[in-house]
VEXDREN-2710 file (C-alpha; in Angstrom, 1 decimal):
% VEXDREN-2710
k/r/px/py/pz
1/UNK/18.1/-36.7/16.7
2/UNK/14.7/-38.3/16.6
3/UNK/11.6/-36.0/15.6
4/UNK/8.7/-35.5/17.6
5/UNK/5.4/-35.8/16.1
6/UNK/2.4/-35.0/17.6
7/UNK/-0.7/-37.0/17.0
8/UNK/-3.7/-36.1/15.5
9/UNK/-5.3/-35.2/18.8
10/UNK/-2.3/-33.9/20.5
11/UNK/-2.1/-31.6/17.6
12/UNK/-5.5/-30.7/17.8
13/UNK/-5.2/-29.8/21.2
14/UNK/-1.8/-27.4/20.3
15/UNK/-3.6/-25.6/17.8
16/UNK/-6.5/-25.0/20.1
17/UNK/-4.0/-23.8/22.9
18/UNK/-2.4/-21.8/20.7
19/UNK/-5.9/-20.6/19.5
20/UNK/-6.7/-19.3/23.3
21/UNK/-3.9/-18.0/24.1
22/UNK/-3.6/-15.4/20.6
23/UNK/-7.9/-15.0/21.2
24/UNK/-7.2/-14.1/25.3
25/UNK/-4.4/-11.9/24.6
26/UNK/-6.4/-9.8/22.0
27/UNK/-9.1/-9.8/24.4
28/UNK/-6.5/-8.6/27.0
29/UNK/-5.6/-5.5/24.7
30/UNK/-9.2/-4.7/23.6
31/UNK/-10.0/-4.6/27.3
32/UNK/-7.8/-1.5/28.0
33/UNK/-9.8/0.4/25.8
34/UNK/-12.2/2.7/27.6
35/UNK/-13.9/6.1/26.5
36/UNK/-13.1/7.9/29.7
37/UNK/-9.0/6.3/29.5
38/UNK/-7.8/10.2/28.7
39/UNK/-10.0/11.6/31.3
40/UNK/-7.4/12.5/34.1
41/UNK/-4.3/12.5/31.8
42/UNK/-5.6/14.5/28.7
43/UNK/-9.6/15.5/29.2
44/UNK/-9.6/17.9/26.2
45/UNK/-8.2/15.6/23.8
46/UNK/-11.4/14.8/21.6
47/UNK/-12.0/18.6/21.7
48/UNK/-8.5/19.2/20.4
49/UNK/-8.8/16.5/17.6
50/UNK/-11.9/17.9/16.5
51/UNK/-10.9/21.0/16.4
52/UNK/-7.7/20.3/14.2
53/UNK/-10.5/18.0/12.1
54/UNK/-12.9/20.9/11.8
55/UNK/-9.9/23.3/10.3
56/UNK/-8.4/20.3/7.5
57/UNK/-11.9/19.8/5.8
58/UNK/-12.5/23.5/6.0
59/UNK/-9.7/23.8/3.4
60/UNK/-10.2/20.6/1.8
61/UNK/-13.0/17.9/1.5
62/UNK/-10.5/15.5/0.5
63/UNK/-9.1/14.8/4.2
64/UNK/-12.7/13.4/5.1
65/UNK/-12.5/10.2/2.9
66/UNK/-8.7/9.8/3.2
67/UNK/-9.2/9.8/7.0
68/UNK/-11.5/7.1/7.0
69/UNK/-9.7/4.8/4.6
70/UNK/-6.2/5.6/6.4
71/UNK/-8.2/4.2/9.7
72/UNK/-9.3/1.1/7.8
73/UNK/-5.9/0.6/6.2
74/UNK/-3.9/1.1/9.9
75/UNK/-6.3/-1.4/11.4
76/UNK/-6.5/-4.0/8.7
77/UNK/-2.5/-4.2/8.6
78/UNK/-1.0/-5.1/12.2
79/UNK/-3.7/-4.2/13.8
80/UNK/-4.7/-0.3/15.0
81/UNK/-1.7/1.0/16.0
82/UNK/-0.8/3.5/13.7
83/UNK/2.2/1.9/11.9
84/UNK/0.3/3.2/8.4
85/UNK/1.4/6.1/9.3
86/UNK/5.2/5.2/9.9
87/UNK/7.7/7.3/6.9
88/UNK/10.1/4.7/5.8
89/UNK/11.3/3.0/2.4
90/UNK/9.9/-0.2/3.7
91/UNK/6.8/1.5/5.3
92/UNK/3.5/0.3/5.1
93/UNK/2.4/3.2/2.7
94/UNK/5.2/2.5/0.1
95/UNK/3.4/-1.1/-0.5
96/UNK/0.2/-2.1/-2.3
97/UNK/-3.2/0.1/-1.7
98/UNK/-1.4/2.1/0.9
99/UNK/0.4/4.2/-1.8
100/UNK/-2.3/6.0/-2.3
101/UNK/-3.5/6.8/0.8
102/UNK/-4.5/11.0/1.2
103/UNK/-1.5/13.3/1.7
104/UNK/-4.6/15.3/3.4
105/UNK/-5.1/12.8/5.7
106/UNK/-1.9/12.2/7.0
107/UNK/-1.6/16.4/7.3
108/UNK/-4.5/16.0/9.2
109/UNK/-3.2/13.4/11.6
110/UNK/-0.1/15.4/11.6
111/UNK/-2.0/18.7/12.6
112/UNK/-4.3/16.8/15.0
113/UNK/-1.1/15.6/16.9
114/UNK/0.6/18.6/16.7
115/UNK/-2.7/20.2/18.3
116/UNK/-3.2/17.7/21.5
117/UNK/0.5/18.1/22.1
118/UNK/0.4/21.6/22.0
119/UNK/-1.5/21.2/25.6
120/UNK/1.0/21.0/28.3
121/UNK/-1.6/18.3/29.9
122/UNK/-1.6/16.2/27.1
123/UNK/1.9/16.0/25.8
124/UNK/3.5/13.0/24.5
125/UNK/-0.1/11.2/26.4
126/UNK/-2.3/10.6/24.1
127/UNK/-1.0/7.7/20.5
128/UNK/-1.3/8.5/17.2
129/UNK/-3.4/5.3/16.8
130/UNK/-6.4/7.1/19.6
131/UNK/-6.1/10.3/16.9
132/UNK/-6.2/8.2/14.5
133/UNK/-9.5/6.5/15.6
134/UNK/-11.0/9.9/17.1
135/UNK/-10.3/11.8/13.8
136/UNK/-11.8/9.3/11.6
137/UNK/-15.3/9.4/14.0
138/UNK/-14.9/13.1/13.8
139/UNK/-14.8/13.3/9.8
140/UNK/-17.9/11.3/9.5
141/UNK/-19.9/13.0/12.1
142/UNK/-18.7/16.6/10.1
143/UNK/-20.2/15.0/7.0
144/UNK/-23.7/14.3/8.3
145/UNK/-23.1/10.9/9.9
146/UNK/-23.6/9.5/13.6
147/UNK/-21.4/11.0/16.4
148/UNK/-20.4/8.2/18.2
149/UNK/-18.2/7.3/21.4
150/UNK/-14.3/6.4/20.6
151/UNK/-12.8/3.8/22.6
152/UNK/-9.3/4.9/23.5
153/UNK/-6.2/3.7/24.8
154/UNK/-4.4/2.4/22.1
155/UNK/-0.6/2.3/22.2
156/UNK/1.5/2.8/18.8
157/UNK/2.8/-0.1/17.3
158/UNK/6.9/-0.2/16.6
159/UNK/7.1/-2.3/13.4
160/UNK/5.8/-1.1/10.2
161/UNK/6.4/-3.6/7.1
162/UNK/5.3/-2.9/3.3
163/UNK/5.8/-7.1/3.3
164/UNK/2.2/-7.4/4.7
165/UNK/0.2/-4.6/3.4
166/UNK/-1.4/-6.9/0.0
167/UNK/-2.6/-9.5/1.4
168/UNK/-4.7/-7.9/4.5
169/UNK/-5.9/-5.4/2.5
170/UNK/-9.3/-5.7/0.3
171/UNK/-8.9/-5.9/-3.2
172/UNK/-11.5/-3.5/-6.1
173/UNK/-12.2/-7.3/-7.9
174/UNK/-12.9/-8.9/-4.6
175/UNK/-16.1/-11.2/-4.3
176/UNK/-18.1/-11.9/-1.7
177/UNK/-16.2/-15.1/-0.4
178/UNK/-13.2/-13.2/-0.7
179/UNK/-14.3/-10.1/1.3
180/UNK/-16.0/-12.5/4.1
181/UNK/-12.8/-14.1/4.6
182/UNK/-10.8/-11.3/4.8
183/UNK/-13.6/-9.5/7.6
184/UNK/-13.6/-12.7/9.3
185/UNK/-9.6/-13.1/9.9
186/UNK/-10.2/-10.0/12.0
187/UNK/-13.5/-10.6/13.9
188/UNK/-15.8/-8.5/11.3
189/UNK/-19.2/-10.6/10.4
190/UNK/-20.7/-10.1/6.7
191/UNK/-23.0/-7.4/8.5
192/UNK/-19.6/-5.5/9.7
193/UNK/-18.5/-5.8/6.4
194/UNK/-21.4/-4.3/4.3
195/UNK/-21.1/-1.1/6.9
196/UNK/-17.9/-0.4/6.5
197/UNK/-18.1/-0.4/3.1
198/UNK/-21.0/2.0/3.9
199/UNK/-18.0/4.6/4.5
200/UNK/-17.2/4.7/0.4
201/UNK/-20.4/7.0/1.0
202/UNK/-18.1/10.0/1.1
203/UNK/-15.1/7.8/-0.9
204/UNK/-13.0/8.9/-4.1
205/UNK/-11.1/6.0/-6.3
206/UNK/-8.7/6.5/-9.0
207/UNK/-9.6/4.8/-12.9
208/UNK/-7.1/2.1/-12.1
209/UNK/-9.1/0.6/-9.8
210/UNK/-12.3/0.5/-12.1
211/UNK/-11.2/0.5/-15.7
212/UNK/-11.8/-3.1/-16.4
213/UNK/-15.1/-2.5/-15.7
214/UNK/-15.7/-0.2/-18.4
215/UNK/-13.1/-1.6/-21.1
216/UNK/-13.5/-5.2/-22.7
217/UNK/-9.5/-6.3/-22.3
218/UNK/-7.7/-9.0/-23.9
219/UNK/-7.7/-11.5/-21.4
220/UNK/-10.2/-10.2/-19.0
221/UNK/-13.1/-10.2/-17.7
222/UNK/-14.1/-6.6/-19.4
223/UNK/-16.9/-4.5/-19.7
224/UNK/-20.0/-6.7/-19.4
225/UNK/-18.1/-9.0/-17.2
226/UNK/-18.2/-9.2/-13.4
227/UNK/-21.1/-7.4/-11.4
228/UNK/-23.7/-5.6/-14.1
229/UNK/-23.3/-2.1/-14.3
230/UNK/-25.9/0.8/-15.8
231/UNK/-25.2/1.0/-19.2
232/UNK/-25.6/4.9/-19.1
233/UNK/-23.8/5.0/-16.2
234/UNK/-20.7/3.1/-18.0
235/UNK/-21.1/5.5/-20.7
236/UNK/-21.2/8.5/-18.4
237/UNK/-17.7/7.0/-16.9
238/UNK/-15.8/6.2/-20.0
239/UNK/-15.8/10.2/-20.3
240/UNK/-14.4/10.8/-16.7
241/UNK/-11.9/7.7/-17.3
242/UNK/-11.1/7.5/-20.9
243/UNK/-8.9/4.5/-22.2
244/UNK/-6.0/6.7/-22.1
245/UNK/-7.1/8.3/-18.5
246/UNK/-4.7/10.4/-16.4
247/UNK/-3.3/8.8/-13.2
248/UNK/-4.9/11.5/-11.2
249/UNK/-8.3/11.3/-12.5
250/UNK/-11.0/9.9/-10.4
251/UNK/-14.6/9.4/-9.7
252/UNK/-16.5/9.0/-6.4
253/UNK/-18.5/5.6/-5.1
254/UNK/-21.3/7.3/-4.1
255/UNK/-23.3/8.3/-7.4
256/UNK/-26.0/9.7/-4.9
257/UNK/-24.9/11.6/-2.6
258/UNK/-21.1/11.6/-2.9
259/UNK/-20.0/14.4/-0.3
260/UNK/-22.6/13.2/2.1
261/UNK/-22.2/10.7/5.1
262/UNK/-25.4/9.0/4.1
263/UNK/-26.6/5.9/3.1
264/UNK/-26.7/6.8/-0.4
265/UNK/-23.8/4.1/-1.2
266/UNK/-26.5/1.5/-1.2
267/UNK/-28.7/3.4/-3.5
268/UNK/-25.8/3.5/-5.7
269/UNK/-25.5/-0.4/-5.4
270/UNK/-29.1/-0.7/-6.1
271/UNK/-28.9/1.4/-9.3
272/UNK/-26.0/-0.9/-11.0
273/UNK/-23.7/2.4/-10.3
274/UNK/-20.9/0.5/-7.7
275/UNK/-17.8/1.4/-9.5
276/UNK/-15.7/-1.0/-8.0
277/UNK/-16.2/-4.8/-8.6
278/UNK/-15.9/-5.0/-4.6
279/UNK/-18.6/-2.6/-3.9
280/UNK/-21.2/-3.8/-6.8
281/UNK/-21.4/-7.6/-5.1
282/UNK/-22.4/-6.6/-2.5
283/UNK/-25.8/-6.0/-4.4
284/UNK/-25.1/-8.5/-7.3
285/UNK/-24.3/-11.8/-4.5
286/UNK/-27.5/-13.1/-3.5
287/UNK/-26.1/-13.5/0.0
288/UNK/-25.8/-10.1/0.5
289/UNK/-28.3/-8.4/-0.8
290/UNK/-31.0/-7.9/2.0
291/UNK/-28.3/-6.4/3.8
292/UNK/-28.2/-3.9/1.0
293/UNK/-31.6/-3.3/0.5
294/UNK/-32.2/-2.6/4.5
295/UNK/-29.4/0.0/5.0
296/UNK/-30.6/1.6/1.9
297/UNK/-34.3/2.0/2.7
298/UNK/-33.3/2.5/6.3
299/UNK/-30.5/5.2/6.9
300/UNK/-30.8/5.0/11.2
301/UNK/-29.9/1.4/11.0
302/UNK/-27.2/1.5/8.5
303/UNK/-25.9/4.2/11.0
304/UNK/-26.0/1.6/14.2
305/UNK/-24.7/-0.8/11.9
306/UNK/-21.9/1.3/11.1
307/UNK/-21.1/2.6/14.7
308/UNK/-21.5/-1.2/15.6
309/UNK/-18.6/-2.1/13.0
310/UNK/-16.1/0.6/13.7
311/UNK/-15.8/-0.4/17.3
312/UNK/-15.4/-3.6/16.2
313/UNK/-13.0/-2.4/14.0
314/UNK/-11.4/-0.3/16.4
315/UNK/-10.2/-3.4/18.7
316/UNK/-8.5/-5.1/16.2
317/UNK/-4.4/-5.7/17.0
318/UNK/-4.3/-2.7/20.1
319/UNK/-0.9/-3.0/20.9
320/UNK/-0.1/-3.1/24.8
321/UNK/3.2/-3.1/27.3
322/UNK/6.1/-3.4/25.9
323/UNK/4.5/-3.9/22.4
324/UNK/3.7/-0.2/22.1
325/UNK/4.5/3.2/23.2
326/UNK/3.7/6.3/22.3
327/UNK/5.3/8.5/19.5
328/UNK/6.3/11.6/19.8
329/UNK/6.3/12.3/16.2
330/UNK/3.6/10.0/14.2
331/UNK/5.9/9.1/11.3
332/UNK/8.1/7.7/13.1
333/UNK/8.9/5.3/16.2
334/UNK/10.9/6.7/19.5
END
């Protein structure tokens, strides 16, 4: 049979179709979002989630970070449509980062669901993904950050693979090329970037994630290597992670403030106290730093800036039609 082989123009004009139509179909999907999209079908359903939200952190301050990064994690990987929180051996959250993700969290999730449900307007109306999104603006506003409008709609996504989790996920030794890139493949600017990490304000990570940064290691970069780091901070650190550290120990990113929705994450930055490689760049990189330096003298804008991002955020992969539904249990798919 004789191959077909596009020219260099012809192929430049495939790739650009093929470019318009993925762009106008995510455009299509973002589009269905609206604030007011439970209004007739489920009008209490913000006051619902908050109210399961409200009743989690009352017990434990540990669902309020988890929320947040299970948020990032969901959208980063297939898009927002909930498939992080899919329960299956080849699950996204049997893979990579998402191992850890908060047991809280997902009780939250679970409770919040179990909450709007419990409505006889609002059953099985209202995704896990739109709880998803609504809890995580509801755990930073409990914290002391902005209250801001959701954009709902969302359907649930049907697919769920550990396969893709690594490599759309952030890694702790990113750099700032790295990080761009990543942002970038999913519409996020270097702004968006450096206000969503913003959220590690009220964020826990484990001494796997940081320990080369205390440690010099046979064939690594150790301590000393990388972005610079307080020396009495490092010292202060070896004690909570210890070279033969427990795999439950952690430390929070915010040296500041750390149970405080606040822009004390960027004071940390500034004082050589990021504990992961990922977060102290953003300070360290040249390119960055101004960005750094504004939301930490200036907590209002680091707020917008943040609002700005998580809608942004919040539009990535919506699932629509026949691509979605809506689950009647979170974990798993109808």
């Amino acid at each position: 049979m004789r191959s077909t082989r596009l020219s260099p123009p012809s192929l430049r004009r495939s790739v650009l179709a093929a470019a318009v139509v993925a762009l106008t179909a995510a455009w299509c999907a973002a589009a269905q979002l609206s604030q007011s999209y439970y209004a007739s079908t489920c009008p209490n359903v913000e006051t619902l989630v908050r109210g399961a939200v409200t009743q989690k952190l009352q017990e434990t301050f540990n669902a309020a970070p988890g929320t947040l990064r299970l948020f990032f994690h969901d959208c980063f990987v297939r898009g927002c449509d909930a498939s992080v929180l899919l329960s299956g051996p080849d699950d996204e959250h049997s893979a990579g980062a998402d191992t850890t993700l908060s047991p809280d969290a997902l009780d939250l999730i679970t409770r919040a669901k179990a909450a709007v449900d419990s409505d006889p307007q609002c059953a099985n109306k209202v995704s896990c993904a739109d709880i998803l999104a609504l809890a995580a603006r509801d755990v930073v506003s409990q914290t002391g950050g902005p209250n801001y409008p959701v954009e709902l709609g969302r359907l649930d996504g049907k697919v769920g693979t550990r396969a893709v989790v690594k490599h759309n996920l952030p890694g702790a030794g990113f750099d700032l090329d790295q990080l761009n890139k990543l942002f970038a493949a999913n519409g996020l600017t270097q702004t968006d970037m450096i206000a969503l990490s913003g959220g590690h304000t009220i964020g826990v990570t484990h001494c796997d994630k940081f320990v080369r940064r205390l440690y010099p290691f046979k064939g690594g970069r150790g301590a000393g290597g990388g972005p610079p780091m307080n020396l009495y901070f490092l010292r202060q650190m070896r004690q909570t992670c210890p070279l033969n550290y427990s795999p439950s120990a952690f430390a929070m990113l915010d040296a500041v403030s750390p149970r405080k929705f606040d822009n004390g994450y960027y004071q940390t930055l500034q004082q050589m106290k990021g504990l992961l490689a990922s977060d102290q760049v953003l300070f360290a990189d040249r390119r960055s730093r101004a960005t750094v330096n504004y939301f930490a003298a200036n907590q209002t804008a680091f707020f917008d800036a943040f609002v700005a991002a998580m809608a942004k955020l919040g539009r990535v992969g919506v699932k629509t039609g026949s691509d979605g539904e809506i689950r009647r249990v979170c974990t798993k798919v109808n």
